[in-house]
Structures are given as C-alpha cells and as structure tokens.
N, C-alpha and C positions, 0 to 999 in steps of 0.2 A: 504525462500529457501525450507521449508521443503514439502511445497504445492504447489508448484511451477506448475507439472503437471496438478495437479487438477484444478490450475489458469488459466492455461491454455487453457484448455479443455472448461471450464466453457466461456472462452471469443468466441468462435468460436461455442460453440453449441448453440442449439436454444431451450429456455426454452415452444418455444409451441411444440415442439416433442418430448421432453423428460425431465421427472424429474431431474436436475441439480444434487440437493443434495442425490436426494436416487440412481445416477448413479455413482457419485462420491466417494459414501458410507460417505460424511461429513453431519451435523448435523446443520438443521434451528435453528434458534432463532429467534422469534419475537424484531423486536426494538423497541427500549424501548422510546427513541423520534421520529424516523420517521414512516412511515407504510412500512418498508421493512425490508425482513427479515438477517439473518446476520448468516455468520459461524461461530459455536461454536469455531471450533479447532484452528483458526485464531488467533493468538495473539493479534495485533490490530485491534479494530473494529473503525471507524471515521464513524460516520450517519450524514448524510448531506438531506439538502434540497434542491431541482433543484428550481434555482432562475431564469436562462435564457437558451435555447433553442436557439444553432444558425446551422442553415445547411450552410455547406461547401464543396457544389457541392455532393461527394460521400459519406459524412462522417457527422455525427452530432458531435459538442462538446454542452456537459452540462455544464454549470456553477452554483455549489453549492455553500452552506454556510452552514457551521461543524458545527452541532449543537451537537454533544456529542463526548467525544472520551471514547471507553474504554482498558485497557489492563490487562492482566493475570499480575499476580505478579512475573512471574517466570524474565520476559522481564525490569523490575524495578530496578533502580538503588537504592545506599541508600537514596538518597533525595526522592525516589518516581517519580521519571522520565524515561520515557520510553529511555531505553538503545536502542541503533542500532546496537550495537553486541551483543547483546543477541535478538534481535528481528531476525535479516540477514532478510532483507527485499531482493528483488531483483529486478532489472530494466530491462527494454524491450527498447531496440534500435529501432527504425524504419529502420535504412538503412541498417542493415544485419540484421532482426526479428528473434532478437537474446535476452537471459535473462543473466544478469549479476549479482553477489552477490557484498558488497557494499567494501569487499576488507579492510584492517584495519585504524585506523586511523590515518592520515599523520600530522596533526598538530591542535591546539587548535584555535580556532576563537577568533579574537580580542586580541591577543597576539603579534603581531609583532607591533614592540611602534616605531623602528626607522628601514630602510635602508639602510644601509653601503655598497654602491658599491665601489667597487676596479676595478681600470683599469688595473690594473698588472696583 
C-alpha cells in the first residue's frame, strides 16, 4: 500500500521513454537469481523466470517460475514468515481498475473441522 502510486505509475509508463526508477525517485537492485532488476524499497521481492509467453488477442500473460523470494525483516513474523499485515500488499480489480488493501483477517485456514447447520 505504501507504493502503491509508484506501482502504479510504473505499470502504465514505458521504460523506453523514461527512467522508471530515477522518475519514481525508488532505488534498482540488481537480482541476485534472475537478470532483472528489483526495488529496493519494496518489502517483497519474488524473482522469477519467464517460463511461457502466451498472446491473448490485446494482452500478453507471462508465465513464471519463483526462483527466490526475499523480504525485509521488518514484514516477518516470529517463525520468519512473511506477515500480510505487516507487509499490506494491495490488489487491482479489473472491472472498476481499482486497488484494494487486503483488509484484516477474517479466520484461520484449515480450522473449521465440522458444520453444524441449524434450520431454525
């Protein structure tokens, strides 16, 4: 959420007309498994590798394969697992191109063991 703008910006501009990172004023980093580079300020970094290429009329999707993940300590839970409230990632809708934050969490996975419906 915190970059959110920047994220933004970055997806709509075109890196052969303008420097992304020194327009943005964020910070390259070389990665460290692929040959691309990655935002310092970014909490998570996921480097992948483009496995397939498919065109979809107007639109390309990539299909990777994570080859590293890295995260700041600050986003780390006690086990050393990347927290999602402390990270506040945020999502983009397609059908009102819109960004959302992930909102708190509503219950634990793999907890509900029985369902007791009541007709009354």
């Amino acid at each position: 959420e915190k970059h959110i703008r920047e994220a933004d910006w970055i997806g709509i501009a075109s890196g052969r007309d303008v420097d992304k990172f020194e327009t943005a004023k964020l910070t390259p980093v070389k990665g460290s498994v692929v040959d691309a580079p990655y935002v310092e300020e970014f909490p998570v970094v996921i480097e992948c590798r483009v496995k397939e290429v498919v065109e979809l009329g107007l639109h390309t999707q990539f299909i990777g394969e994570i080859m590293d993940v890295k995260a700041d300590t600050e986003v780390l839970n006690e086990k050393g697992r990347i927290d999602i409230e402390k990270v506040k990632p945020a999502i983009f809708t397609v059908n009102t191109s819109s960004y959302y934050g992930i909102g708190k969490k509503i219950l634990d996975a793999f907890s509900v063991k029985e369902l007791a419906w009541s007709d009354t």
